[in-house]
C-alpha positions as CSV (number, residue, x, y, z in Angstrom):
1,X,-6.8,-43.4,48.0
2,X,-4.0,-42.6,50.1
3,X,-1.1,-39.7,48.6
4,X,1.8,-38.7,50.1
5,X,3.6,-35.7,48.7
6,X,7.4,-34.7,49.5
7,X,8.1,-31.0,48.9
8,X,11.9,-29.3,49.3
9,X,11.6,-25.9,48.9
10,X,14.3,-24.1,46.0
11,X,13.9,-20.3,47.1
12,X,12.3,-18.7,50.3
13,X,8.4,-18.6,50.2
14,X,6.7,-15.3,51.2
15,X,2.8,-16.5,51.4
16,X,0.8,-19.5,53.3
17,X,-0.2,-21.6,50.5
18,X,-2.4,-25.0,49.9
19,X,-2.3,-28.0,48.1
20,X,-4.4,-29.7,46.2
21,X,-4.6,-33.4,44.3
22,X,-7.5,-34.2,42.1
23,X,-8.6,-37.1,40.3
24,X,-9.7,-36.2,36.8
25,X,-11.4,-38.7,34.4
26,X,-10.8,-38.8,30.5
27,X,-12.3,-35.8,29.7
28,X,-10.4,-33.5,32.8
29,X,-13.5,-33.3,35.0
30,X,-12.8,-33.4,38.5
31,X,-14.1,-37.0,40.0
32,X,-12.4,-37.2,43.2
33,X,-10.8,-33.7,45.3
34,X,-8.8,-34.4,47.7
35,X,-9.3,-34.3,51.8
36,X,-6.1,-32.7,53.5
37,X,-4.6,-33.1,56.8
38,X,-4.3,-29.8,58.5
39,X,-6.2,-27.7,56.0
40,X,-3.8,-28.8,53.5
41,X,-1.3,-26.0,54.0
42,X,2.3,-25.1,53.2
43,X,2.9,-22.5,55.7
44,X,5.7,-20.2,54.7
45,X,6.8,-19.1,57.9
46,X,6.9,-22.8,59.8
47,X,8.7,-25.8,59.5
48,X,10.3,-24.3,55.8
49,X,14.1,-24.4,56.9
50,X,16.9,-25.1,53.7
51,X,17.1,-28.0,52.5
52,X,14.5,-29.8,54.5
53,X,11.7,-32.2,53.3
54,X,8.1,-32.0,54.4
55,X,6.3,-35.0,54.0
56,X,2.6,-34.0,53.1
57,X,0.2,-36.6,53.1
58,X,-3.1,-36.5,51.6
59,X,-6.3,-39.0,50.8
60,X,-8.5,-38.8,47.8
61,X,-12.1,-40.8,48.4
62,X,-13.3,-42.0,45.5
63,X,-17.1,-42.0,44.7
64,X,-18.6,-45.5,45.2
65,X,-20.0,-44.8,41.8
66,X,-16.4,-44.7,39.8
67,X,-16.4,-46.4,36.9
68,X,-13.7,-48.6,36.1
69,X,-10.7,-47.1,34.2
70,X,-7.6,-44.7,33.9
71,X,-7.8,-41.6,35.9
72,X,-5.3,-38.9,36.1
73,X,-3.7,-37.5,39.1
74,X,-2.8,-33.8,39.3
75,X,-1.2,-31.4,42.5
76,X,-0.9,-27.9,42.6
77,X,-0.7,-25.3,45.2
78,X,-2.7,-21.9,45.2
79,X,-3.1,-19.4,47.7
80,X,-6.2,-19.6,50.0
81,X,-7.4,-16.3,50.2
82,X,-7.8,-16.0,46.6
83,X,-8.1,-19.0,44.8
84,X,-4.7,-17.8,42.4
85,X,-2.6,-21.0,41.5
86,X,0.5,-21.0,41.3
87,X,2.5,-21.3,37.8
88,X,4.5,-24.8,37.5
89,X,7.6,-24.1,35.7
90,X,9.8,-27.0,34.2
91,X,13.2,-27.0,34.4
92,X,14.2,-24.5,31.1
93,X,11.5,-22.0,32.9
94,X,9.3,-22.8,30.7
95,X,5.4,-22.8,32.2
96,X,3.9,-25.8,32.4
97,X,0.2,-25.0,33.4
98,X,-0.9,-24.4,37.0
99,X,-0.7,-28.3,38.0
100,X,1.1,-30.9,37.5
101,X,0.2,-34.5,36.5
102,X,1.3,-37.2,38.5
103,X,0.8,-39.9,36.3
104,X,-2.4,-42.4,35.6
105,X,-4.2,-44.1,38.1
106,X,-6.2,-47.5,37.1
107,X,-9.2,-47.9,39.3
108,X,-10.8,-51.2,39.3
109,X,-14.5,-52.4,40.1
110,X,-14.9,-53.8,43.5
């Protein structure tokens, strides 16, 4: 399943981080990680100017074996070194968890 993510950044980032997109089913285990281009990372000191978008595209293969149904889509970045995610914070500053959902996905039987 193809992704493609836009990211601006707001403030200047100090580490190299990665992204991640995962396919969860209805009881928020992981059913499809995804398979990044390039390592899937967000390097802080490349391509970051102001005010520029990065296009980051992504593709999530999902198991032959998938049942049918709604699936939810989640991104977050952490650093690589240590696993860490990163905090989500809405727009109040208020934490929203260490991902983000995307929205529902219907996957259908072949």
């Amino acid at each position: 399943m193809p992704l493609t993510l836009f990211w601006q950044r707001q403030v200047p980032i100090e580490a190299d981080y990665s992204v991640f997109a995962h396919l969860l089913d209805k009881n928020g285990q992981l059913v499809a990680p995804d398979r990044f281009h390039a390592g899937g990372r967000l390097p802080a000191d490349e391509c970051w100017g102001d005010n520029e978008l990065i296009v980051d595209r992504h593709g999530l293969l999902l198991p032959d074996a998938l049942p049918a149904g709604d699936y939810e889509l989640r991104v977050g970045i952490y650093l690589p070194a240590t696993g860490q995610r990163v905090t989500v914070l809405g727009a109040n500053g208020e934490v929203l968890g260490d991902s983000i959902s995307l929205g529902r996905v219907k996957v259908a039987s072949p």
